[in-house]
C-alpha positions in Angstrom: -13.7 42.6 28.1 -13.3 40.2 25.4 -14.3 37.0 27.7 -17.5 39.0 29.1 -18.6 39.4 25.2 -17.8 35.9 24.7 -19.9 35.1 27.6 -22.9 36.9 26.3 -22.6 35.6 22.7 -23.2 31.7 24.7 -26.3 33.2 26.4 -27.7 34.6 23.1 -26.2 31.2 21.6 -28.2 29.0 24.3 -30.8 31.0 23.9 -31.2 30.6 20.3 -30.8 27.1 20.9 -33.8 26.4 23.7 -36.2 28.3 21.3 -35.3 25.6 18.5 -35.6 23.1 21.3 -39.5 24.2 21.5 -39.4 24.7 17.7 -38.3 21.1 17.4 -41.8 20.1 18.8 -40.2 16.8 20.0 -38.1 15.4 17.4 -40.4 16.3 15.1 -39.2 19.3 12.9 -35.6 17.6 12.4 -34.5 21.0 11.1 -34.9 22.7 14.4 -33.8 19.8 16.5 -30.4 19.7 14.4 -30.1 23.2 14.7 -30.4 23.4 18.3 -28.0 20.9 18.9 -25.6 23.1 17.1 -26.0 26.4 18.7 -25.9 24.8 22.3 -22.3 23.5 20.9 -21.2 26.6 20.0 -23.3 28.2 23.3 -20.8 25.7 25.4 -17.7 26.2 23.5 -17.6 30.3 23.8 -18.4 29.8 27.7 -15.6 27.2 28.2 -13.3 29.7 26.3 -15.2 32.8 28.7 -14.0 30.4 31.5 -9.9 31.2 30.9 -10.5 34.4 32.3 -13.6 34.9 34.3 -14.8 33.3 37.8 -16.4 30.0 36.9 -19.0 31.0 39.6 -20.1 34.5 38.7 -19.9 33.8 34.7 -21.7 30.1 34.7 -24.5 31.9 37.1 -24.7 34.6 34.2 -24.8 32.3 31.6 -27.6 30.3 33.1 -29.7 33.4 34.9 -29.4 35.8 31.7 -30.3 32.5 29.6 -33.3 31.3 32.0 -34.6 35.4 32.1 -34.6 35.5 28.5 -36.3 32.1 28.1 -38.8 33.0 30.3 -39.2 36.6 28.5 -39.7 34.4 25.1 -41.9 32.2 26.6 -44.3 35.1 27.5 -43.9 36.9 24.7 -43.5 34.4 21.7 -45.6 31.5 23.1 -48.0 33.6 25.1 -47.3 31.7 28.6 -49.0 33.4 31.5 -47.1 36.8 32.9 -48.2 36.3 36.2 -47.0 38.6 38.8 -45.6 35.9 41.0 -43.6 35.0 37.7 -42.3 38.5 36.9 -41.2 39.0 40.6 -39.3 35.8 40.7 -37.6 36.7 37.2 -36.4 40.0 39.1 -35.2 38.0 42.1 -33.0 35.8 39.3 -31.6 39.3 38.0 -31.2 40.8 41.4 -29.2 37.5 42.5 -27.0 38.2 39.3 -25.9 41.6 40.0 -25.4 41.0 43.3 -22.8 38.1 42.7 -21.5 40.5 40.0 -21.0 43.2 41.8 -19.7 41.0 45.2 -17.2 39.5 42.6 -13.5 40.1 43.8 -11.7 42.8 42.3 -9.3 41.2 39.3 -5.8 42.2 41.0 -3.4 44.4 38.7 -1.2 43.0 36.2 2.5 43.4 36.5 4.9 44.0 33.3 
């Protein structure tokens, strides 16, 4: 349970760090750009510790579908890009992809004392 909290700390973590990407305005609010350089370290470094213990597969396509979703949710939200329906549907194919490789995920077997 510990590496799937892990794992969601990166997202929040990358998250954080593409909004100070957009913040940074290219290079030129150094503030934002240094910032975003260090909360996609720390984004990388609790996935690569996630990884000890989940699927590479199902936790890297979390990490990037929960990340892009959220992105996209800022971007409509926070920047006031267009919510077009063609937009919100493919945003719901992303999550429906995720759940399904979740749930199609092999069972972890049993550990033996």
């Amino acid at each position: 349970m510990a590496n799937w909290f892990l794992l969601g700390l990166g997202i929040a973590l990358e998250v954080a760090g593409t909004v100070c990407m957009k913040l940074a305005d290219g290079f030129r609010d150094w503030r934002a750009a240094a910032l975003m350089y260090l909360l996609y370290g720390l984004s990388l470094t609790t996935l690569t510790i996630a990884f000890r213990r989940l699927d590479i597969g199902v936790a890297y396509a979390v990490w990037s579908g929960v990340g892009l979703s959220a992105i996209a949710l800022i971007g409509i939200i926070w920047f006031r890009e267009p919510a077009t329906p063609a937009r919100v549907l493919f945003l719901l194919f992303i999550l429906i992809g995720l759940l399904g490789l979740r749930l199609a995920a092999p069972a972890p077997e049993p550990k033996i004392p």
